[in-house]
N, C-alpha and C positions, 0 to 999 in steps of 0.2 A: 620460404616454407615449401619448393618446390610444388610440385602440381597439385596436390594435398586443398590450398583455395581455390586453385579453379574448378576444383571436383565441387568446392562448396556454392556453388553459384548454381549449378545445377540442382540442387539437392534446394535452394530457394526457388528455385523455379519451378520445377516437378513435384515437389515431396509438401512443402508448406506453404499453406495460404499465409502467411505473415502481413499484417499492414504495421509495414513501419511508414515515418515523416520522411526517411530520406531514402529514397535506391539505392540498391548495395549495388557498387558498382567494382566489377571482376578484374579481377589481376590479370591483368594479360601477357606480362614478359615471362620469361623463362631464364631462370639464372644459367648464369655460364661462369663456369668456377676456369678461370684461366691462371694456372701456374704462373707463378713471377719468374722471370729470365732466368736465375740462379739459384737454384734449390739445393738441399742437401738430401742426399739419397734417404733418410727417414721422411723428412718432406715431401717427399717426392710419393714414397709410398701411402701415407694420408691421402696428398692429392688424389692419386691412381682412386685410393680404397670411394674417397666422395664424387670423385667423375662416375665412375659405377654404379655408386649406390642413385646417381640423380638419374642415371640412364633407366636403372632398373623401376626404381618409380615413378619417374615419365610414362615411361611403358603401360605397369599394370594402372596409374591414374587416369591415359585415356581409355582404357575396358570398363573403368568402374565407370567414369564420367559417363561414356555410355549407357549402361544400364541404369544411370540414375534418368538420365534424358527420358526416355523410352519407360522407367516406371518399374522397371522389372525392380521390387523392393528385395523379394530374396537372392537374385545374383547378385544384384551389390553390396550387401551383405556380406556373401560368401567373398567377392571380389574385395570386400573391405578387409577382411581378415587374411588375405594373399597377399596384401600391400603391408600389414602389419606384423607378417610373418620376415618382411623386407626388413623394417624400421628394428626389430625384435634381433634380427640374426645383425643390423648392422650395428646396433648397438656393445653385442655383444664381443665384435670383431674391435670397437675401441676399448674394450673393456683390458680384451690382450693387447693390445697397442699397448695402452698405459705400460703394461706390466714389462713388455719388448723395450719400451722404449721413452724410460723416464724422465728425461730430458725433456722432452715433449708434451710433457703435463698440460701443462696451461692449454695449448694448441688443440691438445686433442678433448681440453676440458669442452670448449667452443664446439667443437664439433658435434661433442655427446649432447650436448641442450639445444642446439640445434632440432636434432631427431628425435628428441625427446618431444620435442615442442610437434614436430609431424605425426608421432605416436598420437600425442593428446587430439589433435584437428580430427584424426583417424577415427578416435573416438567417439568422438564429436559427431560427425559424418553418419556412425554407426545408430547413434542413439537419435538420432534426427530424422532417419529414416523409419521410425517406430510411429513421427510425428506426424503420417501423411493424410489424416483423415480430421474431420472436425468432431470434436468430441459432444455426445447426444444427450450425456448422462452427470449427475453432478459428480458420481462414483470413477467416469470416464474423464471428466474434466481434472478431478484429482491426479489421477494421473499421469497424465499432461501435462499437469505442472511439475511434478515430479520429473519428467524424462527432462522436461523443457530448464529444470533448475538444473539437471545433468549439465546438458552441452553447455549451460551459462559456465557453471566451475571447469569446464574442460576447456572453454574457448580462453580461461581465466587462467588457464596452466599453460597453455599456447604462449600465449601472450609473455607468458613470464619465464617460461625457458627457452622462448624465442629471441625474445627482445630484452627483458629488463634485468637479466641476470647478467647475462653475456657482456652485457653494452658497462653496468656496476663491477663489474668484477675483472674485466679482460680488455678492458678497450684501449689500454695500455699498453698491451701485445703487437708487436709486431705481424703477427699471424694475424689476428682479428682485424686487423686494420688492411691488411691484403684479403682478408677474406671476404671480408663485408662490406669494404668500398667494391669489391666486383659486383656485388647485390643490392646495395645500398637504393636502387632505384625499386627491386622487386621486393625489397624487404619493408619501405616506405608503403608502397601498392599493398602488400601483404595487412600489415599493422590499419592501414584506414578500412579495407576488408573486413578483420575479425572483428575491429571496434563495430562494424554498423552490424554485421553480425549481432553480438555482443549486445549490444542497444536493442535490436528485435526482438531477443529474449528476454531481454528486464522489462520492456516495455511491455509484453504479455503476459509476466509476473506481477506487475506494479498495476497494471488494469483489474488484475484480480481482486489484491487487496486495495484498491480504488472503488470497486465495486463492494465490496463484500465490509469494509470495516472503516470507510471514509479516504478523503484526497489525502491524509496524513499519514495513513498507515504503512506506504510504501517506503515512507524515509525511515522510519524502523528498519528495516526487514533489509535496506541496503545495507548499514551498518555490520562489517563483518571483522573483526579484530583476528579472525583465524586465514584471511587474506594472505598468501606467499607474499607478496611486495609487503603488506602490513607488521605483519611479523618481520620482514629481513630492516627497514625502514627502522619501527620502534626500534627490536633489538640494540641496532645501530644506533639511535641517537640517543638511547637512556643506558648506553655502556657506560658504568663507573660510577651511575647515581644511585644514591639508596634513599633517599626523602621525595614522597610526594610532591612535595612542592617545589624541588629542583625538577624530577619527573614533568610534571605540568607545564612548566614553564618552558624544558626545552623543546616538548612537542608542538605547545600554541606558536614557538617562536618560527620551530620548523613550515608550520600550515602559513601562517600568517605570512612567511617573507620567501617562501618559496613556489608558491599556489598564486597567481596571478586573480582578482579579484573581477569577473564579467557578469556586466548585471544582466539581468534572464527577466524582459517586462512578465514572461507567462509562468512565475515561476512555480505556483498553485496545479499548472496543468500539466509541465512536461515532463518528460521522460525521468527518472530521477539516478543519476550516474556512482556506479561504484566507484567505492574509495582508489582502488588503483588506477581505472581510468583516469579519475581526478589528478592524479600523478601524473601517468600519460600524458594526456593533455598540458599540461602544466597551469589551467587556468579553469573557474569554476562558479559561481554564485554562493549567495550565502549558504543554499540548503546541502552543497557539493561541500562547501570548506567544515561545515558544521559536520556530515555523515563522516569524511576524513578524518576530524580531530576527534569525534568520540568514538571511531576505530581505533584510533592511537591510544587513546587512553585508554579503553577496557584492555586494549594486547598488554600497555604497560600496567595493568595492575589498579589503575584509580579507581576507587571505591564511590558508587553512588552515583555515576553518568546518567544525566538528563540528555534529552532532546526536547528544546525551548521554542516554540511558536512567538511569536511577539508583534502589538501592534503600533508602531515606534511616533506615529503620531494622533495615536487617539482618534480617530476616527471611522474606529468599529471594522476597519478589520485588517486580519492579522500578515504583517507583509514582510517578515523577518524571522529568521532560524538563528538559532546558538547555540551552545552548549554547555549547561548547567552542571556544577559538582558542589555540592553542600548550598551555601547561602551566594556562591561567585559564581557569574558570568562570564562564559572565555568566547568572546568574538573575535575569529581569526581574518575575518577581512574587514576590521578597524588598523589600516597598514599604521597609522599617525597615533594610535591613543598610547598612553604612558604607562596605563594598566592594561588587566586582561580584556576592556569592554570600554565603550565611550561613558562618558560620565553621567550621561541622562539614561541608562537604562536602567537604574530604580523607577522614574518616571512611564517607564513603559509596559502597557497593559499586557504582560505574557502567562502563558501556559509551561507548564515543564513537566513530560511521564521521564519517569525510570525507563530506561532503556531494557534490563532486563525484565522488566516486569510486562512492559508491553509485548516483547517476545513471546514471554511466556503466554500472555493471552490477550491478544490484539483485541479483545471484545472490552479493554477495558476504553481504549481511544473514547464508544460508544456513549459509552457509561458518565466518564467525567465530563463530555461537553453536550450540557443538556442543552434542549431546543428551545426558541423562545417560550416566556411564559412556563415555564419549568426551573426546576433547582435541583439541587445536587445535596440529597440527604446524607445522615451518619452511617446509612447502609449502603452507599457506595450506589444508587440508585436516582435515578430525576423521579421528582414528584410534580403535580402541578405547583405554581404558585400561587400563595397565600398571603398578601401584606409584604410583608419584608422577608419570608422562611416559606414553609413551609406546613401544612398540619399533619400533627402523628396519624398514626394509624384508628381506624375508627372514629375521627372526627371528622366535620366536612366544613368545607370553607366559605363563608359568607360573607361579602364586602367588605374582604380583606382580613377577617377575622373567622378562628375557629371556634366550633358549637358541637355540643351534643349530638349525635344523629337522633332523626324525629322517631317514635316507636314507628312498629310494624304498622302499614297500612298510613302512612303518613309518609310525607315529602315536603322537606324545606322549601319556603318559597322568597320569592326575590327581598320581600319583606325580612328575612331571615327568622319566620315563625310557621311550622308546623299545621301542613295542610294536608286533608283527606286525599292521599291518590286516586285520580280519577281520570280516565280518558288518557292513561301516556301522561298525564305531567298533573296537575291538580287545579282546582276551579278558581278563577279570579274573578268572574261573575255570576251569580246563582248559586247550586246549589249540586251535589252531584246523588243524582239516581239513575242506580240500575248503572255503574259504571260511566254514567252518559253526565256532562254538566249541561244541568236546566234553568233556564230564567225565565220567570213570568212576567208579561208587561206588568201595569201599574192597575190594580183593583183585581188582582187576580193572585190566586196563590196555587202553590205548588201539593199535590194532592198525594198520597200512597202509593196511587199507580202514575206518579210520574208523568202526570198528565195538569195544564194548569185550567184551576176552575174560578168561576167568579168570587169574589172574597167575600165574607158573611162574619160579620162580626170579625173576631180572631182568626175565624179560620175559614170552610168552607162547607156546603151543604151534601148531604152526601146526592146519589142520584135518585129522583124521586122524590126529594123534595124540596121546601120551598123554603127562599129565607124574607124574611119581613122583621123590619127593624132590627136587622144583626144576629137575627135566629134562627134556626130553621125549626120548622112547621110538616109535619103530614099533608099529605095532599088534599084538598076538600074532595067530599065524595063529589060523584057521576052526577052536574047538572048545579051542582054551587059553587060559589068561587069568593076569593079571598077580599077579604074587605083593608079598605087602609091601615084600620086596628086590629089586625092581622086575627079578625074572625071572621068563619064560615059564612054566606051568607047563600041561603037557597029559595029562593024564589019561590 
């Protein structure tokens, strides 16, 4: 990828705070494209045209490296666009090649994806440079994501007319195998580069929706069926088929026995890898083979793609990914089973969204996995729980069962019967006045003003007077007083 990476190390170290798990660690060689002993004078001309062209962006990639060092965002910038004016005019000079020099097809095809793949890093570089601040705002953070899902598809298009096209299509050539064994060391260095690259920005995408709509939302959002490799891959391996279920079959065959199967203890927390990568790498975890194979299937057309959580041995929680189409299970890292899935996954407690559906609006993850002590009504909503469901609308739940709501000025109580609101909740001993609950000890009753008096008969004496034998009495006048048989008696 000539100097184009190591400009990118800079542009991590000056421009973006990134916390990624592992160092990106910079390419350091410098290809040197050295002619084979005996060329043919068209050969010879290619060579001249890419000795050139690596001198000319050696050149302007240490100016830019510089001003990314040092911070200056608008010269390298403008710097960025004088290096692309390089890749642009060299581009164009294969383009007459071809046409000079048809013979040379395939030869100069490698060349063009080459710089093509410099073009895209270029891009990359440009839009990353936008990234140098941390964002204040949710409206700021938006966009953020946005530049930052940029360089992810551009470091995606590096990668693939760098590496995966070239190496698919041409490594057959005599050319490509003199070209790229001279590189083959910088081109190794280059590829672990963009991937950690590459990683830094899913990992601050995948935090997002980690943040924003649960740990699940992120293996959505990886799934991309409009992927270069995905598209060239499917294409390729459902050429000639016309039934789904031939379709199906040679995809899971493909994930399953060509994707190496590495189990990931954290698989809940890390990073979560796109489907080409998964390719790249040659090897993945369940949640890696699962986002792969329903890439492949929405590119090939299959109707109804799930992403399945699952908890394979019942013990509450969920520790496996697959991929669901209608009533069938396709586990591609079961290397040994005879069908699509091992045979005990009816037995297992799983979840399964629509793929496009959670696309469409990630708030639904929210919605379907209510929290404990909740349920999942006909409105697509968690209710509290009630017994075994749930209670509709305007009723309310009591010891498992649903009731009435009590009228106005009244609150259900643990009894499940209809008590005076009083005080914030309703009275369990006494009596409520004046908003306040009141209890009178024993031989004393509760009075109008809320106040408790000595009890007199049924009820109580008002002030002023007197009770004798369970009644009240007038007070005797000024100088007589009450006798046992509650008459006057005055001296």
């Amino acid at each position: 990828m000539i100097v184009a990476l190591a400009i990118l190390a800079c542009v991590l170290c000056g421009c973006i705070d990134y916390e990624a798990e592992t160092p990106v660690s910079t390419p350091t060689s410098t290809p040197t494209l050295t002619p084979p002993p005996v060329v043919t004078e068209e050969e010879e001309i290619v060579w001249n045209f890419l000795e050139d062209y690596t001198d000319n962006m050696t050149s302007c990639g240490i100016e830019l490296s510089n001003y990314l060092t040092t911070l200056e965002y608008e010269k390298a910038q403008m710097q960025i666009s004088k290096c692309r004016m390089i890749t642009t005019d060299a581009l164009t000079t294969l383009n007459r090649f071809k046409r000079e020099h048809p013979s040379m097809k395939e030869e100069l095809a490698v060349s063009e994806l080459d710089i093509s793949g410099d073009n895209f890093l270029l891009n990359a570089v440009y839009t990353m440079t936008t990234l140098n601040r941390n964002p204040s705002t949710d409206e700021e953070y938006s966009e953020y994501l946005i530049k930052a899902g940029q360089v992810e598809l551009l470091l995606r298009n590096t990668l693939y007319y760098s590496y995966y096209k070239p190496k698919k299509e041409y490594a057959h050539t005599e050319y490509y195998k003199r070209f790229h064994e001279s590189r083959k060391e910088e081109i190794e260095d280059n590829i672990k580069f963009i991937v950690e690259l590459h990683n830094q920005i899913n990992q601050e995408i995948n935090s997002y929706y980690d943040m924003e709509y649960g740990w699940d939302a992120k293996y959505f959002f990886q799934i991309d069926p409009n992927d270069l490799v995905i598209v060239d891959i499917t294409d390729n391996l459902v050429k000639g088929l016309s039934d789904q279920e031939s379709i199906k079959w040679r995809l899971f065959e493909f994930v399953r026995d060509e994707v190496e199967y590495k189990y990931d203890p954290n698989w809940k927390t890390d990073w979560v890898q796109p489907p080409a990568l998964t390719l790249l790498y040659g090897k993945g975890d369940c949640d890696d083979h699962a986002i792969l194979l329903a890439s492949l299937f929405m590119r090939a057309g299959i109707d109804g793609v799930e992403l399945c959580t699952a908890d394979t041995d019942n013990d509450g929680v969920y520790d496996h990914m697959f991929v669901g189409v209608g009533e069938i299970g396709w586990d591609a890292t079961c290397k040994d089973c005879e069908s699509s899935a091992p045979g005990d996954i009816e037995n297992w407690e799983s979840e399964c969204f629509d793929v496009n559906g959670v696309i469409r609006d990630p708030g639904i993850l929210k919605r379907l996995k209510c929290p404990e002590g909740y349920v999942l009504g006909e409105d697509n909503l968690c209710h509290p729980r009630c017994g075994d469901s749930y209670c509709p609308a305007g009723t309310m739940c009591c010891n498992g069962r649903c009731y009435e709501p009590c009228l106005a000025g009244y609150i259900l109580g643990e009894d499940c019967m209809c008590y005076t609101k009083c005080d914030g909740g309703y009275c369990v001993e006494g009596v409520c006045c004046n908003g306040k609950c009141v209890s009178c000890p024993s031989g004393y009753v509760l009075g109008k003003d809320c106040m408790c008096h000595p009890r007199c008969g049924d009820g109580y004496c008002l002030e002023g007077s007197i009770c004798c034998n369970g009644e009240c009495y007038e007070p005797c006048p000024s100088g007589c007083y009450f006798t046992v048989d509650c008459m006057c008696y005055c001296p």
